[in-house]
C-alpha positions as CSV (number, residue, x, y, z in Angstrom):
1,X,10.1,14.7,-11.7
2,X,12.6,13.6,-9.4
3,X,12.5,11.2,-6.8
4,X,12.5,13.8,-4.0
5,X,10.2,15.7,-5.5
6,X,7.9,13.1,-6.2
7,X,7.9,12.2,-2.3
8,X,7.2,15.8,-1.1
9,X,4.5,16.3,-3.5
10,X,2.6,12.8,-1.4
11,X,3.8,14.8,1.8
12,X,2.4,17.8,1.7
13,X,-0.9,16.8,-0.5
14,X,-4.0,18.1,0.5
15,X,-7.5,18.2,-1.1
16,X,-8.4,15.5,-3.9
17,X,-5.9,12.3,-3.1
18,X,-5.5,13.5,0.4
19,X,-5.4,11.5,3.7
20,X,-8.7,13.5,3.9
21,X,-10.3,12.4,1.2
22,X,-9.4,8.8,1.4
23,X,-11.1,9.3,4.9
24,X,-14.2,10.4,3.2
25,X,-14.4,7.9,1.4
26,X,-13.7,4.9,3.6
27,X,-13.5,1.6,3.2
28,X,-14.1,-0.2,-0.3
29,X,-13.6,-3.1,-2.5
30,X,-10.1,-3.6,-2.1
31,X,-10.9,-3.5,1.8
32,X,-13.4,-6.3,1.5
33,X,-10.7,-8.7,-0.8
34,X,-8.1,-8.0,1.8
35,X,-10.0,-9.1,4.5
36,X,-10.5,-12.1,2.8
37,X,-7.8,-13.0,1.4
38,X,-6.2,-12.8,5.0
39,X,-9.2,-14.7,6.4
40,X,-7.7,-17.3,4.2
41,X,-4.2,-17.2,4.3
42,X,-3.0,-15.8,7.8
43,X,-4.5,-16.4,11.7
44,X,-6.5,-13.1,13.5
45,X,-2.8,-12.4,15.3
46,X,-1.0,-11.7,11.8
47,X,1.4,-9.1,12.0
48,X,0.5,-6.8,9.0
49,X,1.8,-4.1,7.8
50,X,0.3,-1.2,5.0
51,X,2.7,0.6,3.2
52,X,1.2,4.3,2.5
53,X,-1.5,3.6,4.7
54,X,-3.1,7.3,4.4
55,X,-5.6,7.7,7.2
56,X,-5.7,4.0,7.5
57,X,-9.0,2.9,6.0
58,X,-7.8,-0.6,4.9
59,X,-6.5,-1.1,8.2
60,X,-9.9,0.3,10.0
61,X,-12.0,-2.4,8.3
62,X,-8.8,-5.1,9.0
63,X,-9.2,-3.8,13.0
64,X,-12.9,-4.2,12.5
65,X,-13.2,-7.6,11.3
66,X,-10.9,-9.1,14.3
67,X,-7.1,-7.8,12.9
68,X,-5.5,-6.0,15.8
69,X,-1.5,-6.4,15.2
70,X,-1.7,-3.4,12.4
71,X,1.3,-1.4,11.1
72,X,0.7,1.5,9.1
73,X,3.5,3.8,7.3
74,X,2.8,7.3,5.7
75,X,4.7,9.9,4.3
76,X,2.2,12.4,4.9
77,X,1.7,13.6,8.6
78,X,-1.6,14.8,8.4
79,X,-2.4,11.0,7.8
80,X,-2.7,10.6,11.5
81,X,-4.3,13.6,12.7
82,X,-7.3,12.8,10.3
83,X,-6.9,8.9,11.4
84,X,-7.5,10.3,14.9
85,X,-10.4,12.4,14.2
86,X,-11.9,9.6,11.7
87,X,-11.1,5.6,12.9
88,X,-10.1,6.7,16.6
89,X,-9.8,3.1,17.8
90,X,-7.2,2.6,14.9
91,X,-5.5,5.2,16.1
92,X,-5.5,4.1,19.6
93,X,-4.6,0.2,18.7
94,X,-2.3,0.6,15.9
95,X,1.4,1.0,15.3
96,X,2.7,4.0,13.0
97,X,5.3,5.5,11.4
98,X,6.1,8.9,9.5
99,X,7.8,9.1,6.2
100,X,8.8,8.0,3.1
101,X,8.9,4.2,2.6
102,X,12.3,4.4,1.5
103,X,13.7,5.6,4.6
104,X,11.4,3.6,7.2
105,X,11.3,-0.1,5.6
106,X,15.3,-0.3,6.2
107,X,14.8,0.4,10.0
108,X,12.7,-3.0,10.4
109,X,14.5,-6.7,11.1
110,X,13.9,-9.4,8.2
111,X,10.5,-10.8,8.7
112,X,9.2,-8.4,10.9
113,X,5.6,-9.1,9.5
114,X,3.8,-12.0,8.4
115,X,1.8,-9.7,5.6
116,X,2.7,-6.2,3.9
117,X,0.6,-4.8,1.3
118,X,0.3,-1.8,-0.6
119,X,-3.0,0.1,-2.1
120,X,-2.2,2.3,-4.9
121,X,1.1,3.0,-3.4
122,X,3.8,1.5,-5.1
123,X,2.5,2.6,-8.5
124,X,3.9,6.0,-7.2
125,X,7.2,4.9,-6.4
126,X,10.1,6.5,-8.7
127,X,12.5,4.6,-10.9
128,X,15.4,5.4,-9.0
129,X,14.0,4.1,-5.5
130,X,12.9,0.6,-7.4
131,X,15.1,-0.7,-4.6
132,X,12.4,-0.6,-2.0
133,X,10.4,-3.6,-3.8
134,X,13.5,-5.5,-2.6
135,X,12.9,-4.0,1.0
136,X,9.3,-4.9,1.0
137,X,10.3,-8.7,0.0
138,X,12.8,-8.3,2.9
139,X,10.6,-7.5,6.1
140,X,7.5,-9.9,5.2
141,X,7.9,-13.6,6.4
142,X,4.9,-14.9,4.8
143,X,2.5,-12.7,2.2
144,X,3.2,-9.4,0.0
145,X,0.2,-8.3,-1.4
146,X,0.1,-5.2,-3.8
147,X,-3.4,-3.7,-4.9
148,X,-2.6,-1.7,-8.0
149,X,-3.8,0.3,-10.9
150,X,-3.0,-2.3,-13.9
151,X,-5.4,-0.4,-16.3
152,X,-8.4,-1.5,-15.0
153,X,-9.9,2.5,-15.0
154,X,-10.4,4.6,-18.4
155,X,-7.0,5.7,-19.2
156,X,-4.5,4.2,-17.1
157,X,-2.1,1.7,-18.0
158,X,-3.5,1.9,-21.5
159,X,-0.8,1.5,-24.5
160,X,3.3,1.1,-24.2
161,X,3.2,3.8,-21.6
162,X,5.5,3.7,-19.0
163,X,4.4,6.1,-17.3
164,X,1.2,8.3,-16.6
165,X,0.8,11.9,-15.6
166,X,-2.7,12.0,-12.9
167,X,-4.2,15.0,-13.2
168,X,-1.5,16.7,-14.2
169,X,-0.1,16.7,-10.9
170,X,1.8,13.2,-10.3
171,X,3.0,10.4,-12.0
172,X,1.8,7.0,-11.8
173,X,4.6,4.2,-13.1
174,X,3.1,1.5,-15.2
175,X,4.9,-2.0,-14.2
176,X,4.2,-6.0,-14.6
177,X,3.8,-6.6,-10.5
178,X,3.9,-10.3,-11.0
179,X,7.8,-10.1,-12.7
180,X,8.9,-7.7,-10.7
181,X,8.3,-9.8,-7.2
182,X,8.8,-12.7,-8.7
183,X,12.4,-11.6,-9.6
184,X,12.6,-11.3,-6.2
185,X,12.2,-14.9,-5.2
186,X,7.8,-14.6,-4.4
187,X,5.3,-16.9,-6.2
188,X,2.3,-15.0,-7.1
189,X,-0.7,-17.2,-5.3
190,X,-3.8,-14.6,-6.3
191,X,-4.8,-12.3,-8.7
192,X,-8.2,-10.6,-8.6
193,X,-8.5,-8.0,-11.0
194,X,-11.3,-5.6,-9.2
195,X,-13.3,-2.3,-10.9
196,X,-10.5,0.1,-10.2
197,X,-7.3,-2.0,-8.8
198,X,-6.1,-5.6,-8.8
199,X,-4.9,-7.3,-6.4
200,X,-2.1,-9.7,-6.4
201,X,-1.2,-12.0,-3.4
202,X,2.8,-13.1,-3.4
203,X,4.2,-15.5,-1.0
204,X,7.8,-15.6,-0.1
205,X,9.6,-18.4,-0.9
């Protein structure tokens, strides 16, 4: 799969994976650790930004628990008609842009955020668009924070694999998060493996 294919097949998904399904089911676990960890770490005013922010239910639980300075990107525009329909006050409040990270993150200044994080999202990216972790690194002035598969569910990032095919309809790329960011100049503050994901919480240098 190519790296253009790979990005229409996130555009035009619909069904299982879908902005409507993620809807459905709302926010989770990895909500709840991101909340906190920003309760921590940044001040109510953060500037935050989700890369492949679907129909936003990270962000709807950030906005509930007192975040209101929320960025979302998606590549898929039925993201924010289902957004609308299911967290209407995100909708209303938030900031948000259409299409693939690779072509939105270069339009932002250096340190346009304080935080950007990711939810299952960068495990999609291809090998030839690698250069977007770089980008991500670029327009955070404080926190990255990536919430990945690392193997923690039955049959991913098991083995040497590089790779993994999801239901025989996408790939899903297997990588050490911790070297790649901090190649990129981040220290790696957190890591909270969860039931499905972990979380890792980088700070720039």
């Amino acid at each position: 799969m190519d790296p253009e294919e790979n990005r229409r097949g996130w555009a035009e998904r619909a069904e299982k994976y879908s902005p409507a399904y993620y809807a459905d089911i709302g926010p989770n676990e990895v909500s709840e650790t991101l909340a906190a960890v920003f309760d921590y770490y940044v001040p109510e005013d953060a500037a935050i930004l989700e890369v492949g922010c679907s129909s936003g239910r990270h962000l709807a639980h950030l906005l509930d628990v007192g975040y209101e300075n929320l960025t979302g990107v998606d590549i898929n525009p039925t993201s924010f008609d289902v957004m609308a329909e299911s967290f209407p006050r995100l909708a209303e409040t938030g900031t948000f842009h259409v299409g693939a990270i690779e072509d939105v993150l270069p339009e932002f200044e250096d340190g346009t955020f304080d935080v950007v994080y990711s939810v299952e999202t960068l495990q999609h990216v291809h090998p030839d668009d690698e250069w977007v972790f770089e980008e991500l690194t670029r327009v955070t002035s404080d926190l990255l924070v990536t919430a990945e598969n690392e193997g923690n569910s039955p049959r991913r990032g098991r083995g040497e694999e590089t790779v993994s095919i999801v239901d025989e309809a996408f790939p899903l790329y297997h990588r050490d998060w911790k070297a790649v960011f901090s190649a990129l100049g981040l220290a790696q503050l957190v890591v909270e493996p969860g039931a499905r994901d972990t979380v890792r919480v980088f700070r720039v240098g």
